[in-house]
C-alpha positions as CSV (number, residue, x, y, z in Angstrom):
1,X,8.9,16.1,42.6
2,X,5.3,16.9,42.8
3,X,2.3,15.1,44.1
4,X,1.5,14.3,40.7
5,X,4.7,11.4,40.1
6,X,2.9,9.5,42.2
7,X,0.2,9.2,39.2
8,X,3.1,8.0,36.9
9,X,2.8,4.9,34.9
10,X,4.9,1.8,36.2
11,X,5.3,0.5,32.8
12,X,6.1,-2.9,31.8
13,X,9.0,-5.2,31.2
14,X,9.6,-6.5,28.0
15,X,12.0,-9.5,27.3
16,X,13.3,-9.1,23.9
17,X,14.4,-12.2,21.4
18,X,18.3,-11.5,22.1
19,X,16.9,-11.3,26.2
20,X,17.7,-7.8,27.1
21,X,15.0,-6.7,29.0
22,X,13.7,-3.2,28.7
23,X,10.7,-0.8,30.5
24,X,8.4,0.6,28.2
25,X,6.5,3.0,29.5
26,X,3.3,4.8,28.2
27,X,3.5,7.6,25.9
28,X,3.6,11.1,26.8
29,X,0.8,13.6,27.1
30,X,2.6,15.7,24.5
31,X,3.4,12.3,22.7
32,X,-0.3,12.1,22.5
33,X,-1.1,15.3,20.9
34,X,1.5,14.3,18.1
35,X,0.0,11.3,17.6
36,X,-3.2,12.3,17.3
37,X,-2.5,14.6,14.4
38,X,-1.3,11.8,12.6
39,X,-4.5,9.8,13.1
40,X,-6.7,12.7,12.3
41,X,-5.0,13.1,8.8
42,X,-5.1,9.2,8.2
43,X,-1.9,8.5,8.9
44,X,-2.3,5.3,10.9
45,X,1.4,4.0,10.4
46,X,3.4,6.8,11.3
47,X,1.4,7.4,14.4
48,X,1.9,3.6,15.7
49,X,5.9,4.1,14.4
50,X,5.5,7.0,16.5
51,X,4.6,5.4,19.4
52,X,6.8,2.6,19.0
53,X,10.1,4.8,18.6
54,X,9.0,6.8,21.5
55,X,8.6,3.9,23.3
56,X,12.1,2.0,22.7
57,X,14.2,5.8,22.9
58,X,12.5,6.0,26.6
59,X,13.3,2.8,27.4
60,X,17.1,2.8,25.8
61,X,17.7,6.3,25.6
62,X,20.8,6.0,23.6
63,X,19.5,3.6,20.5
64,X,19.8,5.6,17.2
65,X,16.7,5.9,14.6
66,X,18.9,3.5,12.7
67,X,19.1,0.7,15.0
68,X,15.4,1.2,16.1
69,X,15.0,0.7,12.4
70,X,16.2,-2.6,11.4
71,X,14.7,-4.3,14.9
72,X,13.6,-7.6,13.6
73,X,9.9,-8.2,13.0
74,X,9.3,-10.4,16.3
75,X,10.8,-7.9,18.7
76,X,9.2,-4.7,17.4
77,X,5.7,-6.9,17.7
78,X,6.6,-7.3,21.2
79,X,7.0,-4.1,22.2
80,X,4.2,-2.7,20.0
81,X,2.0,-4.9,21.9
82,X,3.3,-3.8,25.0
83,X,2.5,0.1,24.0
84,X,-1.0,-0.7,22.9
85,X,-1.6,-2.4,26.0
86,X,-0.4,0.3,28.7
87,X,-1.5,3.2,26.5
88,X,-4.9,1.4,26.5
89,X,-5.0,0.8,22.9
90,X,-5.0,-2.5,22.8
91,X,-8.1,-4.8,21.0
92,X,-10.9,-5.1,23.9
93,X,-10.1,-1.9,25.7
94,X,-12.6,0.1,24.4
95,X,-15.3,-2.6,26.0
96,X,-13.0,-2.7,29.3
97,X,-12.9,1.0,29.6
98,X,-16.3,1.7,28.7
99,X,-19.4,1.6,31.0
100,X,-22.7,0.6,30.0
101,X,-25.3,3.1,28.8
102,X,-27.9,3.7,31.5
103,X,-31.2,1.9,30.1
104,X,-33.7,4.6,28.2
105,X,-36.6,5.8,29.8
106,X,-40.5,4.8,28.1
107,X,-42.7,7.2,27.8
């Protein structure tokens, strides 16, 4: 490995409703890029499926589209709150992120 996995995300654990607990871990920079080419073309629900399948096939690498599919409403919640959070999506992390502009100058 590189100096670089030492950068790597930790991810977080998520317990689900049936109480497996899983590690989601942020998305990908070429997760990203695909993603981002969904937003650009207005296509805000595939890009946060996306994200959310991406999320649940890294943490259980062997669940099928299918199953990832009929996840009940409360647990796929969960876990897309847990991908906006450590992907830095989430509501307030704009204003966390962000630093104030320096004040302007009179005159």
């Amino acid at each position: 490995m590189s100096k670089l996995s030492d950068l790597r995300s930790k991810g977080k654990m998520v317990t689900l409703s049936n109480g497996m607990e899983i590690k989601i871990k942020p998305m990908t920079l070429g997760e990203e890029a695909d993603i981002g080419e969904y937003h650009q073309k207005e296509k805000v629900f595939q890009a946060i499926s996306l994200m959310v399948k991406g999320a649940i096939k890294r943490a259980i690498p062997d669940a099928t589209d299918e199953e990832i599919d009929e996840l009940n409403k409360d647990d796929l919640k969960t876990i897309s709150d847990v991908v906006f959070e450590i992907n830095g999506l989430a509501k307030g992390d704009d204003k966390k992120n962000s630093k104030p502009s320096p004040p302007l100058k009179k005159g």
